[in-house]
PDB file of N, CA, C and O in Angstrom:
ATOM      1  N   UNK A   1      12.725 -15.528 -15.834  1.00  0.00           N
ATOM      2  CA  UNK A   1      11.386 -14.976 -15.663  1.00  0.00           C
ATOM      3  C   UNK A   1      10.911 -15.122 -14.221  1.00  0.00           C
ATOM      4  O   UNK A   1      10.053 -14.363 -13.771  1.00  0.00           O
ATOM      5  N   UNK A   2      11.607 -16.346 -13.304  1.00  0.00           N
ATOM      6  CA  UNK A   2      10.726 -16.412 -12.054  1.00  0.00           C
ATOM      7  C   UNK A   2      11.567 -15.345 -11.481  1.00  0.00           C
ATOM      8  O   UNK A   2      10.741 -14.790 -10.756  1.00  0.00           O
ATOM      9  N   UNK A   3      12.627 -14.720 -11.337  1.00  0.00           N
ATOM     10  CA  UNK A   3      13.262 -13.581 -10.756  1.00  0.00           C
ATOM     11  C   UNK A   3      12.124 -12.698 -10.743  1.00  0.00           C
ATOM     12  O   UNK A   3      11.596 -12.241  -9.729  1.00  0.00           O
ATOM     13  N   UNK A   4      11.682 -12.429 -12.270  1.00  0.00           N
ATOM     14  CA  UNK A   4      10.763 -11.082 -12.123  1.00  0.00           C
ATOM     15  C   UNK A   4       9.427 -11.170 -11.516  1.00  0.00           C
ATOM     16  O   UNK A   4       8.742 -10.171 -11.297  1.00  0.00           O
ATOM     17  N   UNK A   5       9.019 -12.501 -11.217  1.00  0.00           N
ATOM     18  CA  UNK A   5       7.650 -13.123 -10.626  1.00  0.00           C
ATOM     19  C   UNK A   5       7.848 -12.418  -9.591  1.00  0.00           C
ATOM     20  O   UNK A   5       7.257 -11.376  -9.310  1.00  0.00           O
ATOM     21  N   UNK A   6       8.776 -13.005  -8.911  1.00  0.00           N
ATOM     22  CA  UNK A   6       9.630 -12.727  -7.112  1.00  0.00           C
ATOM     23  C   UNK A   6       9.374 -11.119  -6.802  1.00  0.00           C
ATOM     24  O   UNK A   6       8.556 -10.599  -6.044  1.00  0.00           O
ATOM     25  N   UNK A   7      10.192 -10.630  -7.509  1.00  0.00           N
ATOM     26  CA  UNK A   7      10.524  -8.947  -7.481  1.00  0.00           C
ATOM     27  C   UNK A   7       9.266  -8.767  -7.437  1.00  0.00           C
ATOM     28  O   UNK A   7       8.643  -8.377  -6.449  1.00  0.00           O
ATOM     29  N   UNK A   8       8.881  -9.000  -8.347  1.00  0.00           N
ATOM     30  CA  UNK A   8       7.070  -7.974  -7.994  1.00  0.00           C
ATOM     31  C   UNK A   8       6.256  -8.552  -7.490  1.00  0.00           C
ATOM     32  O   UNK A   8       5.165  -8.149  -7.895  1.00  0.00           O
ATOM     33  N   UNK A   9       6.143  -9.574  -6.555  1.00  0.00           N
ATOM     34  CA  UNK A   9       5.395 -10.135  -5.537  1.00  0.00           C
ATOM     35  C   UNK A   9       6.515  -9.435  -4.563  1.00  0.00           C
ATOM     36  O   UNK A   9       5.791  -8.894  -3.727  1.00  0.00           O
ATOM     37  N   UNK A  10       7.475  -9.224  -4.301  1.00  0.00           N
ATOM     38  CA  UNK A  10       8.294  -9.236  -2.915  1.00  0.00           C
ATOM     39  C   UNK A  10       7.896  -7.390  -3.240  1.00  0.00           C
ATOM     40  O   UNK A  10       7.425  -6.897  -2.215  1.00  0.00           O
ATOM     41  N   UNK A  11       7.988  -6.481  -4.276  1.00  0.00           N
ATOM     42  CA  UNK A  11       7.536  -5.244  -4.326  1.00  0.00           C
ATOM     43  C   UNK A  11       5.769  -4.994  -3.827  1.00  0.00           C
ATOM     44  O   UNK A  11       5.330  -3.939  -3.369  1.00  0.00           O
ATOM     45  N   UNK A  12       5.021  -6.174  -4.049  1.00  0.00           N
ATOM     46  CA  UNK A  12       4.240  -5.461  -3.432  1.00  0.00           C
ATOM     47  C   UNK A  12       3.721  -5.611  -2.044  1.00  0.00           C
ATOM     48  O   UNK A  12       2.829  -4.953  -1.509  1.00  0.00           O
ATOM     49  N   UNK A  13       4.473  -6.649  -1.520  1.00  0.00           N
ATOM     50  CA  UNK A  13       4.388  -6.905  -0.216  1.00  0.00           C
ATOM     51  C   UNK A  13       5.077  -5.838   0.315  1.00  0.00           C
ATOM     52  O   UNK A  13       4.423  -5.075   1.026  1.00  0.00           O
ATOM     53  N   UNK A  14       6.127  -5.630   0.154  1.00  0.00           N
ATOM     54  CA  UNK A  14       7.117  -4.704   0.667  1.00  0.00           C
ATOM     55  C   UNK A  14       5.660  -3.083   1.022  1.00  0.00           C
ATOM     56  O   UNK A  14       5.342  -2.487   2.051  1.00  0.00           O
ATOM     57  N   UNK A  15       5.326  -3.002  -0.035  1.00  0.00           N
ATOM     58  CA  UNK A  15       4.104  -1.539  -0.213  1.00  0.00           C
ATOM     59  C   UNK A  15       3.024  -2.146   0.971  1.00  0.00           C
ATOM     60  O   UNK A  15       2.586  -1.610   1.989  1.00  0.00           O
ATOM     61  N   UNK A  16       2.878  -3.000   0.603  1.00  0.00           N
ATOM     62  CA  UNK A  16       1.369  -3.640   1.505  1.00  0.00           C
ATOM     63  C   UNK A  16       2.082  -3.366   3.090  1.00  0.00           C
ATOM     64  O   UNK A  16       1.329  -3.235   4.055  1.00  0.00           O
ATOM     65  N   UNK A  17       3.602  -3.294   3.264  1.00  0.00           N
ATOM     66  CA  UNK A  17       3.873  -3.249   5.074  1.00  0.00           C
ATOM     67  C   UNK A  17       4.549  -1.892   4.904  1.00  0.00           C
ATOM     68  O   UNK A  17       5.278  -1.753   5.887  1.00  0.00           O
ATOM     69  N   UNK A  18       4.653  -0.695   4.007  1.00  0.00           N
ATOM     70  CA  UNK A  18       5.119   0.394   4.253  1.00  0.00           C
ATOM     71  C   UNK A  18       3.466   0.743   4.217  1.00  0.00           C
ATOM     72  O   UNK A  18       3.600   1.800   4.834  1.00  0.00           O
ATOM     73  N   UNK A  19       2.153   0.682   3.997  1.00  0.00           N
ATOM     74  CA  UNK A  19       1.225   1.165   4.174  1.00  0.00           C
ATOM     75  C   UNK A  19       0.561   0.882   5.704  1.00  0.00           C
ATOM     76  O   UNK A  19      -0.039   1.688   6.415  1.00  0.00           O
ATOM     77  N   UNK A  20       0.945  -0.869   6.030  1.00  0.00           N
ATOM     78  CA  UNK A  20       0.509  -0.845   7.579  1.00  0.00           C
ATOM     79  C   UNK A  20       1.315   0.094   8.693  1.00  0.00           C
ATOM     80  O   UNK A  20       0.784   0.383   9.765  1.00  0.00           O
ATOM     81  N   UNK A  21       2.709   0.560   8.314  1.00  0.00           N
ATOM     82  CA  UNK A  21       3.598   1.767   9.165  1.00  0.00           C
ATOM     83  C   UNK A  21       2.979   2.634   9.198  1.00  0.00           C
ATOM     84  O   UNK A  21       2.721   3.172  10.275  1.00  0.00           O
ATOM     85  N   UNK A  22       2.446   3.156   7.868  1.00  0.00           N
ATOM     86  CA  UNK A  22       1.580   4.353   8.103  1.00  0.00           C
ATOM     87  C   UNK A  22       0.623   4.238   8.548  1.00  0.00           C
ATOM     88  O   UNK A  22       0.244   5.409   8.523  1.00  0.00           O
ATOM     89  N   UNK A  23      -0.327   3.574   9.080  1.00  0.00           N
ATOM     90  CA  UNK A  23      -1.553   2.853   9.528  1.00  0.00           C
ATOM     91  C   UNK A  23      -1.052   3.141  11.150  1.00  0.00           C
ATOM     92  O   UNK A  23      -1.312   4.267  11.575  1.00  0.00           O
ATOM     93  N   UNK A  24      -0.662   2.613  11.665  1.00  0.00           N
ATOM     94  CA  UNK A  24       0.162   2.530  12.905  1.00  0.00           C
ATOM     95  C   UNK A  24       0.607   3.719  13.220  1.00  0.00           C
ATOM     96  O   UNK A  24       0.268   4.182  14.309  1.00  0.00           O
ATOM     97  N   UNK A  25       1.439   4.458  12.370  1.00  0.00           N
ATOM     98  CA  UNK A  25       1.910   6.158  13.088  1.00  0.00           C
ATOM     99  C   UNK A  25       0.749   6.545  13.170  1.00  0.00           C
ATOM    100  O   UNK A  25       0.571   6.952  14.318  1.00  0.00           O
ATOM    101  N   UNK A  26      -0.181   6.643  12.544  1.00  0.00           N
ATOM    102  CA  UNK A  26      -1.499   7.677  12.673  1.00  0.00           C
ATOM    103  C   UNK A  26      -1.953   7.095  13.928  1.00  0.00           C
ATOM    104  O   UNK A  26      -2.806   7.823  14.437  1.00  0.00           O
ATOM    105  N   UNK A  27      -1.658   5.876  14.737  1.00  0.00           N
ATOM    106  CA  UNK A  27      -2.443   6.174  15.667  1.00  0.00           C
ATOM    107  C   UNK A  27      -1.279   6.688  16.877  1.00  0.00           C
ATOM    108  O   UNK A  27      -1.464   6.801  18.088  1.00  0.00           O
ATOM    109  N   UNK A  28      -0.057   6.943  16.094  1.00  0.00           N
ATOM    110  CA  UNK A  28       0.786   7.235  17.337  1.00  0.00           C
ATOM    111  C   UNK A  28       0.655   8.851  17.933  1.00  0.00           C
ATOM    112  O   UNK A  28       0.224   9.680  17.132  1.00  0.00           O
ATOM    113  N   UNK A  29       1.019   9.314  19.322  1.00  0.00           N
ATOM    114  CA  UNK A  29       0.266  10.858  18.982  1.00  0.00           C
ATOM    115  C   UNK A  29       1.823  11.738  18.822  1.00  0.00           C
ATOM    116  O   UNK A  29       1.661  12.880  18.392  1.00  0.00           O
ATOM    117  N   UNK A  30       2.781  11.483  19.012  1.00  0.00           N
ATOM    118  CA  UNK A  30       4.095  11.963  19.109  1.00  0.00           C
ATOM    119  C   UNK A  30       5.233  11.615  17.720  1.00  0.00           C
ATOM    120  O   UNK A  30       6.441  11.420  17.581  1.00  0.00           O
ATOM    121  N   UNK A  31       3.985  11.683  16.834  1.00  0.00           N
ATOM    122  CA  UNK A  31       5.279  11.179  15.354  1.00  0.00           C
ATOM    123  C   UNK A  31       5.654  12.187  15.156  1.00  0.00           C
ATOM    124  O   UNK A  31       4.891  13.132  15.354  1.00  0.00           O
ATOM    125  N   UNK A  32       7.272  12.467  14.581  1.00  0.00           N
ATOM    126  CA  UNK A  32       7.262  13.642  13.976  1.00  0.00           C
ATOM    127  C   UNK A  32       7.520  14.002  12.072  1.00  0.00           C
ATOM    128  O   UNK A  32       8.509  13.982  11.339  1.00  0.00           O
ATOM    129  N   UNK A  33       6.201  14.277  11.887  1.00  0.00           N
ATOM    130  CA  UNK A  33       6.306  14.191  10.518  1.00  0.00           C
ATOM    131  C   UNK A  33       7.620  15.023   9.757  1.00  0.00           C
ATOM    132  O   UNK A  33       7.779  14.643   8.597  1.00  0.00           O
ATOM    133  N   UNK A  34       8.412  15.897  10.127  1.00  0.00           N
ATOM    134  CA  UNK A  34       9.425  16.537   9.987  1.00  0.00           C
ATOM    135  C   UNK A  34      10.366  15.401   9.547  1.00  0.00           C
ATOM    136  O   UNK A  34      11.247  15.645   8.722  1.00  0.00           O
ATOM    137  N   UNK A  35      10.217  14.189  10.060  1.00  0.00           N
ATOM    138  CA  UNK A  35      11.590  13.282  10.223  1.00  0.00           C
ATOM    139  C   UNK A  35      10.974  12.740   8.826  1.00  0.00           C
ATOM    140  O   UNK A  35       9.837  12.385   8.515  1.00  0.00           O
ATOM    141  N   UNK A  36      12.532  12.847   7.915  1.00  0.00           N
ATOM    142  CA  UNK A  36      13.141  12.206   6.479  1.00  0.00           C
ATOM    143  C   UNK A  36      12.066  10.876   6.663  1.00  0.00           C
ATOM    144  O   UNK A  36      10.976  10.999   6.105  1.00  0.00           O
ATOM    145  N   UNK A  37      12.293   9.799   7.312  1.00  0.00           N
ATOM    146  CA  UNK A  37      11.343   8.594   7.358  1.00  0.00           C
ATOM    147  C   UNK A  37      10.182   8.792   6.936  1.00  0.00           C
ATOM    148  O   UNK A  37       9.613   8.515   5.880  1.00  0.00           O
ATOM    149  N   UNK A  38       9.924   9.230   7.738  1.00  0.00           N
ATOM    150  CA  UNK A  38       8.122   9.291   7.809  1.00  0.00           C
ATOM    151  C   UNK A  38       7.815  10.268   6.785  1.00  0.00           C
ATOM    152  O   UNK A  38       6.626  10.161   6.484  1.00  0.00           O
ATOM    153  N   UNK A  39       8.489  11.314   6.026  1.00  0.00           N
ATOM    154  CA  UNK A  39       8.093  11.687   5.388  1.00  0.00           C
ATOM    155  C   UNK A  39       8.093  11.436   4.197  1.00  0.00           C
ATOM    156  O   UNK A  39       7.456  12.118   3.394  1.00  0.00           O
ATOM    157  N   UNK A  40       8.960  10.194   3.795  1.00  0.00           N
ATOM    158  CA  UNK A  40       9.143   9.737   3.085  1.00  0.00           C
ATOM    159  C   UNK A  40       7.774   8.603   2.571  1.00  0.00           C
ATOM    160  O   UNK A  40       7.171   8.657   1.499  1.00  0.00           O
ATOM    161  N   UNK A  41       7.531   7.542   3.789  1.00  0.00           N
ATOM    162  CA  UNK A  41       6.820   6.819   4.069  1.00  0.00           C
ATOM    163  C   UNK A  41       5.398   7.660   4.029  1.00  0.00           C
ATOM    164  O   UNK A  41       4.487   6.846   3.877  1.00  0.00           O
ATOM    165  N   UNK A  42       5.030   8.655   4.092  1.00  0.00           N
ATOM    166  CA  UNK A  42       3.681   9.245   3.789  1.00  0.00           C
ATOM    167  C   UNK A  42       3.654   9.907   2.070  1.00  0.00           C
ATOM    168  O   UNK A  42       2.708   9.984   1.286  1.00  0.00           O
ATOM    169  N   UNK A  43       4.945  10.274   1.928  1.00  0.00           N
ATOM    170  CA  UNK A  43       5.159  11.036   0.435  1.00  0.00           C
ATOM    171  C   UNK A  43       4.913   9.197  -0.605  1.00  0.00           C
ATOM    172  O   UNK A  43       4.404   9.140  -1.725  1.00  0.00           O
ATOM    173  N   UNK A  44       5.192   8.535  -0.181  1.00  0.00           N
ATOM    174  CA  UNK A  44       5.064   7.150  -1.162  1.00  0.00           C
ATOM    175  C   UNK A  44       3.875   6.276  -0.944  1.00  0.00           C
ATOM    176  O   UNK A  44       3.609   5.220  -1.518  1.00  0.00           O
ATOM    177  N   UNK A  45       3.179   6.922   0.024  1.00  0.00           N
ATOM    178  CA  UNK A  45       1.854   5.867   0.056  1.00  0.00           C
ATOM    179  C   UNK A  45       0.686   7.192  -0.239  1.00  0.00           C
ATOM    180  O   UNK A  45      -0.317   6.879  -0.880  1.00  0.00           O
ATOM    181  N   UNK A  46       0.800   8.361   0.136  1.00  0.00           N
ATOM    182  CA  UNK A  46      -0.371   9.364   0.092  1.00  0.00           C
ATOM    183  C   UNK A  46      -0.748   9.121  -1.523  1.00  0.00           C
ATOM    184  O   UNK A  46      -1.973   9.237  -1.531  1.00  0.00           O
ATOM    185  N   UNK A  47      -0.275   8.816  -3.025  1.00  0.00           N
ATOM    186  CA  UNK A  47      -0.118   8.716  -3.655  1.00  0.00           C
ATOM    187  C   UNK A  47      -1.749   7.801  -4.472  1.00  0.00           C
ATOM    188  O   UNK A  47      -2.563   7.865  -5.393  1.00  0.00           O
ATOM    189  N   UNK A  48      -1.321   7.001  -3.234  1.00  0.00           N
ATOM    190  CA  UNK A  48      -2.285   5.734  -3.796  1.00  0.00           C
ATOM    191  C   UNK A  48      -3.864   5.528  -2.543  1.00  0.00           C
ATOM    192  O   UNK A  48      -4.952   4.998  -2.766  1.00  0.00           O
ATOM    193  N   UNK A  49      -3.339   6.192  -1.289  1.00  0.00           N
ATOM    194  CA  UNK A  49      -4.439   6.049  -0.379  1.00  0.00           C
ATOM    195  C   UNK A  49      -5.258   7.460  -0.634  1.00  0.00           C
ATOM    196  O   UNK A  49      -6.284   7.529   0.043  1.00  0.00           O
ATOM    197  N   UNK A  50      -4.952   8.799  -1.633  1.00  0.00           N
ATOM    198  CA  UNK A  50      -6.025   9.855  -1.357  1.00  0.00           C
ATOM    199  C   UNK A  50      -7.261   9.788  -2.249  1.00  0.00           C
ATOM    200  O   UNK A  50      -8.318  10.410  -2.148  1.00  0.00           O
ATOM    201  N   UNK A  51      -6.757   8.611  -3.419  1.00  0.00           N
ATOM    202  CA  UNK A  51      -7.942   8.454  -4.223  1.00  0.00           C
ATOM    203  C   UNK A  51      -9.068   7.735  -3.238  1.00  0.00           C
ATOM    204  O   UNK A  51     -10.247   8.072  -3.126  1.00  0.00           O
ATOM    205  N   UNK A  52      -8.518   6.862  -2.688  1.00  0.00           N
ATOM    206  CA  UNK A  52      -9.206   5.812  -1.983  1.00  0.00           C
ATOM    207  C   UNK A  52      -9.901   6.378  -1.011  1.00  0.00           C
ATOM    208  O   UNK A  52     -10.795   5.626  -0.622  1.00  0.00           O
ATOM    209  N   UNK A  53      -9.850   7.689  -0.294  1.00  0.00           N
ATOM    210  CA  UNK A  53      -9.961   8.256   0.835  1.00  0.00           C
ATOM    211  C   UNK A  53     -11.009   8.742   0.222  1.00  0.00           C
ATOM    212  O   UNK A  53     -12.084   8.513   0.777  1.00  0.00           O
ATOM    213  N   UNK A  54     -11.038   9.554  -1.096  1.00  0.00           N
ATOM    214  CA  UNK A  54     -12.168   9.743  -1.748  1.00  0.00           C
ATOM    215  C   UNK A  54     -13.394   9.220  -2.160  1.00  0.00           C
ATOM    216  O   UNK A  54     -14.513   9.697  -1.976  1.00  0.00           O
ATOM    217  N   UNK A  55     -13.017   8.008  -2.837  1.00  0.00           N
ATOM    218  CA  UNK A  55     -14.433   7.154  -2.832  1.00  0.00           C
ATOM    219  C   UNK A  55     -14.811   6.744  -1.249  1.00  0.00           C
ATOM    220  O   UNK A  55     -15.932   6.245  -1.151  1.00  0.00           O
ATOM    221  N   UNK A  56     -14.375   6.819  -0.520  1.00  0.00           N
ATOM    222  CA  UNK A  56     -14.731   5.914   0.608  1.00  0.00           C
ATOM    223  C   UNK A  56     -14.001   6.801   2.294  1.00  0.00           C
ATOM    224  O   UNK A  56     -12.955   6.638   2.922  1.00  0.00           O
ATOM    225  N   UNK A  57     -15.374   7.846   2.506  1.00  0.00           N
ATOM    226  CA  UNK A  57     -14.986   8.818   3.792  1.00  0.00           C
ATOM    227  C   UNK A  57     -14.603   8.317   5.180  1.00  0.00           C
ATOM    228  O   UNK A  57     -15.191   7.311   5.578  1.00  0.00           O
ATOM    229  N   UNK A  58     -13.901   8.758   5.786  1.00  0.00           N
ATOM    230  CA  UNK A  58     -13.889   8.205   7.316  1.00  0.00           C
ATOM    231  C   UNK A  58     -15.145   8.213   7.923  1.00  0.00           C
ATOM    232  O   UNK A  58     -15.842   9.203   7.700  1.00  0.00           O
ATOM    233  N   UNK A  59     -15.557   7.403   8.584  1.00  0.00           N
ATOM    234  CA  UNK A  59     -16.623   7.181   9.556  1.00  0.00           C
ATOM    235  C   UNK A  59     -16.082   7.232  11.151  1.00  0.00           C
ATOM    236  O   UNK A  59     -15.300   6.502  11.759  1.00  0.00           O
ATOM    237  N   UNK A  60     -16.822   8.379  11.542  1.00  0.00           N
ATOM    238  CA  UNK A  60     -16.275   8.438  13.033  1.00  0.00           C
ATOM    239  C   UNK A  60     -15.154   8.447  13.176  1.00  0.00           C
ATOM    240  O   UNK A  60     -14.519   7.723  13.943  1.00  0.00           O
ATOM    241  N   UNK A  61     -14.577   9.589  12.181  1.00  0.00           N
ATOM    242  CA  UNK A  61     -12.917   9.550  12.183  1.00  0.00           C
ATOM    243  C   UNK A  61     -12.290   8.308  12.307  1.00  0.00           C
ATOM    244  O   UNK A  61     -11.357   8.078  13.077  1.00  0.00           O
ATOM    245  N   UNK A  62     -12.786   7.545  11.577  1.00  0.00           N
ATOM    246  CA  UNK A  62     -11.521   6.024  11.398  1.00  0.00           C
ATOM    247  C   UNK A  62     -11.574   6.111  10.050  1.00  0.00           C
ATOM    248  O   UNK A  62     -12.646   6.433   9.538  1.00  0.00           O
ATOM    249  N   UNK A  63     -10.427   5.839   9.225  1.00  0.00           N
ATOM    250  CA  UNK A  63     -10.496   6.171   7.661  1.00  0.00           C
ATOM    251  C   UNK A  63     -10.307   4.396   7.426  1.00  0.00           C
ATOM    252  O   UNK A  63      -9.500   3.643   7.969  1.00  0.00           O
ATOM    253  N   UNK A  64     -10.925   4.220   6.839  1.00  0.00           N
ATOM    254  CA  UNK A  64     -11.057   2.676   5.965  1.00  0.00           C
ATOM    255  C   UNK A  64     -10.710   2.963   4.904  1.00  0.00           C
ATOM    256  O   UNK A  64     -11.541   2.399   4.192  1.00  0.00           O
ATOM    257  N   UNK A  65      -9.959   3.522   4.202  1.00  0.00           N
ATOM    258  CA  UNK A  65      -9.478   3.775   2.749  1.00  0.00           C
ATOM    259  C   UNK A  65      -8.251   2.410   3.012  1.00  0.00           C
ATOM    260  O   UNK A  65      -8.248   1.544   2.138  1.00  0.00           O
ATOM    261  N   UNK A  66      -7.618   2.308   3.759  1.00  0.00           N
ATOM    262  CA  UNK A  66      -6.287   1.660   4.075  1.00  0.00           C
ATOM    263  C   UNK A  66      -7.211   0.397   3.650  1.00  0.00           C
ATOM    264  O   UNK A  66      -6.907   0.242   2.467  1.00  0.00           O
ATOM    265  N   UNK A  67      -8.356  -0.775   4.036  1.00  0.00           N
ATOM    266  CA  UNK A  67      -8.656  -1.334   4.255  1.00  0.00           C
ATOM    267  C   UNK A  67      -8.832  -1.781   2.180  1.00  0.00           C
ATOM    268  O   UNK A  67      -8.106  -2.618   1.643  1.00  0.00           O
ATOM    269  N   UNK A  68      -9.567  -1.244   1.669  1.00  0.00           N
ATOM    270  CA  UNK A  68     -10.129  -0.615   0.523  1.00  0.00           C
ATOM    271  C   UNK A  68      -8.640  -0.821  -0.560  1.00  0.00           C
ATOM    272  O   UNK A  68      -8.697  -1.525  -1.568  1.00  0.00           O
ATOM    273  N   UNK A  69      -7.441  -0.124  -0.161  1.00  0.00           N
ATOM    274  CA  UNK A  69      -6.223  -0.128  -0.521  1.00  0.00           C
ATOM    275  C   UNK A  69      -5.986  -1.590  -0.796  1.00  0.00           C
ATOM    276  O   UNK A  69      -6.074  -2.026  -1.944  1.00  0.00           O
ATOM    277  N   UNK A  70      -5.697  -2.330   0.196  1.00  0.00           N
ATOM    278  CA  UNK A  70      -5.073  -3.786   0.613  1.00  0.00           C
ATOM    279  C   UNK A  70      -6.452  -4.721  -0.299  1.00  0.00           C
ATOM    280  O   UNK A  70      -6.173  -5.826  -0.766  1.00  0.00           O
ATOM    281  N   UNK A  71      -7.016  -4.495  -0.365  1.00  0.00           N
ATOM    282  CA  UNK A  71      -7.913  -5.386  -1.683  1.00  0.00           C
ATOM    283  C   UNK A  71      -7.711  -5.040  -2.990  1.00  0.00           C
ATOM    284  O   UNK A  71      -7.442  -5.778  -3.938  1.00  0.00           O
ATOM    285  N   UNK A  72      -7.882  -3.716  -2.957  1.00  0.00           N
ATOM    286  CA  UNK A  72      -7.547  -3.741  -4.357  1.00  0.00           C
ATOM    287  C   UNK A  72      -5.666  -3.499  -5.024  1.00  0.00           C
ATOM    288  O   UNK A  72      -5.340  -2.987  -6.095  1.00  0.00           O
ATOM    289  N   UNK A  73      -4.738  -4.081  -3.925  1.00  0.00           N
ATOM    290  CA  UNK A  73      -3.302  -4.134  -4.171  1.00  0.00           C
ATOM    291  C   UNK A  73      -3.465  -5.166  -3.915  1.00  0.00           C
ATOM    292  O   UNK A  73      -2.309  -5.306  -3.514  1.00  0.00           O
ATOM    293  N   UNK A  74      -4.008  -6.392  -3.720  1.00  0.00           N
ATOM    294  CA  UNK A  74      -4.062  -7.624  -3.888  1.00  0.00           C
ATOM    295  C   UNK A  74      -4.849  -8.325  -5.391  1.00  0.00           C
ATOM    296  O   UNK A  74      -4.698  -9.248  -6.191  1.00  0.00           O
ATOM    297  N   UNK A  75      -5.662  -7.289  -5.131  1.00  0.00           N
ATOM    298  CA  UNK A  75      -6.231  -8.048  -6.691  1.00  0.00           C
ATOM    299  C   UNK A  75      -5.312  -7.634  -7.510  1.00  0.00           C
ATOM    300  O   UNK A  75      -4.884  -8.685  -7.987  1.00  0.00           O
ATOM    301  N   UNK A  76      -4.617  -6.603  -8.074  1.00  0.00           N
ATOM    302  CA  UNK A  76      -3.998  -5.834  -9.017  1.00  0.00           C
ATOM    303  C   UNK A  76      -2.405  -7.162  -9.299  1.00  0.00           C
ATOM    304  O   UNK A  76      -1.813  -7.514 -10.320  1.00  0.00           O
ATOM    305  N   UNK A  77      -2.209  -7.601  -7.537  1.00  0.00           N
ATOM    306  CA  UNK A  77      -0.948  -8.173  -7.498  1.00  0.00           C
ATOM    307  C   UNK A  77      -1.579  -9.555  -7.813  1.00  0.00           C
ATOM    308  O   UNK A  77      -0.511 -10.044  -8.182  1.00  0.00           O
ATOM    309  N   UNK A  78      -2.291 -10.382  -7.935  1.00  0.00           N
ATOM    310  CA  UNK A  78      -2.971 -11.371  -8.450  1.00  0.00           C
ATOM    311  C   UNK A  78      -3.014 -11.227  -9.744  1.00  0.00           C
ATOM    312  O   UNK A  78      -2.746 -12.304 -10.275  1.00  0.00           O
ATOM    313  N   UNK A  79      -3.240 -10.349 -10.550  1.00  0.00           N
ATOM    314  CA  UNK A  79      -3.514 -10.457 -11.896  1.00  0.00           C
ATOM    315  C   UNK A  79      -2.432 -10.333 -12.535  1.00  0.00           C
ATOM    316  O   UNK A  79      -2.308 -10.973 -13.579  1.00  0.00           O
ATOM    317  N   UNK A  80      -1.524  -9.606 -12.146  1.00  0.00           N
ATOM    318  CA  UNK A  80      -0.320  -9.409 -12.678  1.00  0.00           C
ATOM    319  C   UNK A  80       1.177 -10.569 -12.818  1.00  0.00           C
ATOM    320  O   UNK A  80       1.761 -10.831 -13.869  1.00  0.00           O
ATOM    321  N   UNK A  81       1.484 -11.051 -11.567  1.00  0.00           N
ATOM    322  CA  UNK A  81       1.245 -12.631 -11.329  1.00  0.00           C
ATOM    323  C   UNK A  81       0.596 -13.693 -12.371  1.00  0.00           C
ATOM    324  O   UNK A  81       1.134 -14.643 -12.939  1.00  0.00           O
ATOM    325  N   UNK A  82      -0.511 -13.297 -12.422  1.00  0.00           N
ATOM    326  CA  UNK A  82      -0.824 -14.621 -13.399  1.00  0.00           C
ATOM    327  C   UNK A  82      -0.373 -14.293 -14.763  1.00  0.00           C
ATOM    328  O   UNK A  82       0.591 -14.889 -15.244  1.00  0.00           O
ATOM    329  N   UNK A  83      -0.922 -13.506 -15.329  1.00  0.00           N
ATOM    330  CA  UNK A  83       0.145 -12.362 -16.595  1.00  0.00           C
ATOM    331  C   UNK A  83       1.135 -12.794 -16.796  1.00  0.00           C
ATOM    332  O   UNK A  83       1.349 -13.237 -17.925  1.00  0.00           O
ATOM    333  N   UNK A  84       2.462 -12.866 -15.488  1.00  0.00           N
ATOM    334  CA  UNK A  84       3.508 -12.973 -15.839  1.00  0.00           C
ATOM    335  C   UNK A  84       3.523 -14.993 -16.060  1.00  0.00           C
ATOM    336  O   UNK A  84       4.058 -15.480 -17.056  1.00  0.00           O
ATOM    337  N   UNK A  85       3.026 -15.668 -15.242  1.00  0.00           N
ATOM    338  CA  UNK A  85       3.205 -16.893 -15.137  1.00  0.00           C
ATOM    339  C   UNK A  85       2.556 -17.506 -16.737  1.00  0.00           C
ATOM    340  O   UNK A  85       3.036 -18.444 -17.374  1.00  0.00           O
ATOM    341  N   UNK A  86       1.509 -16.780 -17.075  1.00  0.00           N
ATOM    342  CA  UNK A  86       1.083 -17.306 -18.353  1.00  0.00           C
ATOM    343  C   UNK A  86       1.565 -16.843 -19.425  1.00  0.00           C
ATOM    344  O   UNK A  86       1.130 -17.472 -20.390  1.00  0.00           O
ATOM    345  N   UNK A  87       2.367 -15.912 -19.742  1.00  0.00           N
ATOM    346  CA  UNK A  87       3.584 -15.679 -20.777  1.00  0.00           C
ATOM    347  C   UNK A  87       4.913 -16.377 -20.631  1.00  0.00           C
ATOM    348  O   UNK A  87       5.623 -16.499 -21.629  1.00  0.00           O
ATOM    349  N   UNK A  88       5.411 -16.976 -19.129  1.00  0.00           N
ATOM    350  CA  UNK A  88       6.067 -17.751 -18.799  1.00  0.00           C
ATOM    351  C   UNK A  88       5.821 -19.508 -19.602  1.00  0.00           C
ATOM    352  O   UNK A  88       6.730 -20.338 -19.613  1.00  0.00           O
ATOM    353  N   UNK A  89       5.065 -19.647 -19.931  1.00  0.00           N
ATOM    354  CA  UNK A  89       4.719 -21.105 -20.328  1.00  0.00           C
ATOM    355  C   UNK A  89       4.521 -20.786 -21.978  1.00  0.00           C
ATOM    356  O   UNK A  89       4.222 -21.696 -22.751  1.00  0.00           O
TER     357      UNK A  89
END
């Protein structure tokens, strides 16, 4: 059971730093979204950041949805975690 603790704490960290990449290209001005990577890396996070983009608009063109994201993929990964640790016992 602690294998599967691991895996899905190490899965959502893994998401929590493919979302700061995308955080980071947007401020790069020469990405090329064409490239397999990045399109990959926007096709697996757009998923979960356009709801978020919705409740919560850019201000002065800076989008805080990313910000918004990382709390509530922490709470989600907190609860789930404990879930698993308290069926564990």
């Amino acid at each position: 059971m602690y294998w599967l603790i691991s895996l899905i704490d190490t899965a959502f960290t893994l998401y929590r730093w493919i979302i700061l990449v995308r955080i980071i290209m947007s401020w790069l001005p020469n990405v090329d979204y064409y490239n397999p990577l990045v399109r990959f890396i926007y096709d697996i996070t757009e998923p979960v950041l356009a709801p978020f983009r919705r409740l919560l608009p850019s201000v002065g063109g800076i989008d805080f949805s990313p910000i918004l994201v990382f709390l509530v993929l922490d709470f989600v990964r907190r609860i789930v975690l404990q879930l698993l640790i308290a069926l564990r016992m």
